[in-house]
N, C-alpha and C positions, 0 to 999 in steps of 0.2 A: 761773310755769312755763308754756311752751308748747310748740308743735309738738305730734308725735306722739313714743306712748309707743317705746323703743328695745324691737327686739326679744327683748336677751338679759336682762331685766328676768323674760321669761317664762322663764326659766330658772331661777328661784330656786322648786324643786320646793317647797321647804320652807315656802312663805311662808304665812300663816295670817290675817291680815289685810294691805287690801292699797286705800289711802283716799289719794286724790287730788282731795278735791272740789274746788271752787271754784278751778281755774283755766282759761288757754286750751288745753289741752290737745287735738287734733283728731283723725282717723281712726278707724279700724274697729276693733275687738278681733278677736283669733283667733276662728272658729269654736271651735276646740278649745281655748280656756281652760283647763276646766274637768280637762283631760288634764296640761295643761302645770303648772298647778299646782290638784293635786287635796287638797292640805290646807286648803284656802280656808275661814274660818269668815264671814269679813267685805270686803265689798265695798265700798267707798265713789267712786264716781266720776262722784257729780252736779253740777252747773251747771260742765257742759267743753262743747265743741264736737263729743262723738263721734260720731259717723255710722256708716251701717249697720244690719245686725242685731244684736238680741241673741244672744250665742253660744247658738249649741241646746246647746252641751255642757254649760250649769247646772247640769243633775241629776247632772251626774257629780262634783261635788263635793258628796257627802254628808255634809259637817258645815256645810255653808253655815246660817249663820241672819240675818244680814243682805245684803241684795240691795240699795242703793242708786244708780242711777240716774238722777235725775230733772234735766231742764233739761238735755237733750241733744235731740240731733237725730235719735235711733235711729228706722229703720222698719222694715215687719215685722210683723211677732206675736209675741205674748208667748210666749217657747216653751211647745209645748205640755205639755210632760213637767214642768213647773217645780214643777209641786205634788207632786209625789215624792220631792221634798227632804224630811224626816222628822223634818229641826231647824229651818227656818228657822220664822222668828218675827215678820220686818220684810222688808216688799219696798214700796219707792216707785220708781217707774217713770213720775212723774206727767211730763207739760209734754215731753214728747218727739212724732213723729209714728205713732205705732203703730196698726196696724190690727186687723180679725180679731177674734175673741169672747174672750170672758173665759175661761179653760183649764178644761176640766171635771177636770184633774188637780188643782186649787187646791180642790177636798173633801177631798183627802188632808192637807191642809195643818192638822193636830189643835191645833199649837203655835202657830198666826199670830198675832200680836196688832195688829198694822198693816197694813194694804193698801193702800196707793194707785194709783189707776190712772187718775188726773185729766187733764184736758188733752192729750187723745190725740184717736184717730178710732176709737175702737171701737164696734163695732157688735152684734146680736145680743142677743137677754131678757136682762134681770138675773136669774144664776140662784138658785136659793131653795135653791142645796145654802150661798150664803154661811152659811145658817144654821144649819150645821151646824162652824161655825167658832167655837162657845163659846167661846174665849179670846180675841175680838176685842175690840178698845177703840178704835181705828178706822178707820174706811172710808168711803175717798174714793172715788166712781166718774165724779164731776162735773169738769165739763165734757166730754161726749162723743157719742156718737150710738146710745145704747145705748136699747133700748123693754123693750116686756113685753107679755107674750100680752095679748091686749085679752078672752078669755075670763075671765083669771085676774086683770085688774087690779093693784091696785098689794098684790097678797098677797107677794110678795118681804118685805114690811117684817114681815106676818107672822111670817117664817120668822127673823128678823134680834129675833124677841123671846128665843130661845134665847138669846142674845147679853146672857149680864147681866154682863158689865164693859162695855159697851161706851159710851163718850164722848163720840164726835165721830162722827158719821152725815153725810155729804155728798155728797147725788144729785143735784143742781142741775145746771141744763142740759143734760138728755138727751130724751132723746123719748118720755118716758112720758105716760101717759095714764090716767086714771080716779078714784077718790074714794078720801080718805082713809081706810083702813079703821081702824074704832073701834078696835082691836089693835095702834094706835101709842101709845096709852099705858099697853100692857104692855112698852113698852121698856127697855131697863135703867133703873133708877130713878138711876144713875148718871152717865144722860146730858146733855151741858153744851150739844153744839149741834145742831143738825138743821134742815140745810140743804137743802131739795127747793125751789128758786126757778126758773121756766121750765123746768119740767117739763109745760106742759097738764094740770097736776092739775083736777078739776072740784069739783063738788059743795060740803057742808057742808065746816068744820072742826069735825071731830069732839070731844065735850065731853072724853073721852078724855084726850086732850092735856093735861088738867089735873092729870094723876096723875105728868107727869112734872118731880117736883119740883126738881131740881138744874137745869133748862135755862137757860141764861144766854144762847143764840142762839136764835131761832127766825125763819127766815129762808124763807116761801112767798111773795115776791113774783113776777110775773110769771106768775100763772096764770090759772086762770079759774072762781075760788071762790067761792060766793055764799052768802048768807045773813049774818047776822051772826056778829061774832067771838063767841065761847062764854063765856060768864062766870066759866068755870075757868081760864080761861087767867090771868084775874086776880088766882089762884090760888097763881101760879109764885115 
């Protein structure tokens, strides 16, 4: 399926999921979406050719719980209001060009359990309310142009030990900076990959790291770590 979506498609008020991935599909979506058909529980319209913004009107479908996305062209920012959504659960937005910081509405987000915001251009701290997102299992923020206060270092991962379902942890190529804090291996004990590679991470690798039993990836290439590997890790 290609071209662009017709526009009397947005007329089916009633529609409730609403999944076109994986074709060539091109153009902009309505600003007002989320008006036109406000029953919307499920999104799917990753790897198309859409362009434009994301409609700012997301919030206004308040049963939304999946948002996907990803492998489009969209630029912009991530609407701001998007974390006000009060059901959703899954948002991947990854491999698109989006600019602008990670929404401080995405705290309100009690239910998320997937985040992806990979492969973008965003910029601005990784912020430490992620960790206030208990039901995550996981989060992508890598590949992108995103740092952290260099007062506070890499304590975001901290905040992210609240987080014990969490799986798949992926910061990798942002533009962070400072040393592993020993409090990555209070991370969920559930966790399988943890990927922070070109990030300007420094210092030790903390012995830490060896509590977390399940990890099956551990991927910090490309920084600037010194010391030797920790004999926990042997542990894994």
């Amino acid at each position: 399926m290609a071209g662009e979506l017709p526009k009397t498609v947005f007329n089916i008020s009633s529609l409730v999921t609403f999944a076109i991935n994986s074709n060539e599909i091109a153009g902009s979506l309505p600003a007002d979406l989320c008006y036109l058909l406000p029953m919307l529980k499920a999104i799917g319209f990753g790897v198309n050719q859409f362009t434009g913004e994301i409609p700012s009107s997301l919030p206004r479908c308040e049963s939304l719980r999946v948002i996907a996305l990803p492998v489009n062209e969209f630029i912009g920012i991530i609407p701001k209001d998007i974390g006000n959504l009060s059901m959703i659960e899954e948002v991947y937005i990854a491999a698109n060009q989006l600019t602008g910081t990670i929404p401080n509405s995405l705290s309100n987000s009690s239910k998320i359990t997937s985040l992806d915001l990979g492969f973008n251009m965003l910029t601005g701290n990784v912020p430490t309310f992620l960790g206030e997102l208990t039901y995550l299992q996981s989060l992508a923020l890598g590949p992108n142009l995103l740092t952290n206060e260099p007062s506070l270092g890499l304590s975001f991962l901290t905040s992210l030990t609240n987080c014990r379902s969490l799986n798949i942890l992926e910061i990798g190529s942002n533009r962070l900076h400072g040393v592993l804090p020993n409090s990555v291996g209070n991370l969920s004990a559930s966790l399988a990959l943890l990927g922070a590679a070109g990030c300007q991470i420094n210092g030790m690798i903390p012995s830490e790291i060896g509590n977390l039993s399940n990890l099956v990836t551990l991927d910090l290439g490309n920084n600037d770590l010194t010391g030797s590997f920790p004999v926990t890790i042997g542990e894994l």
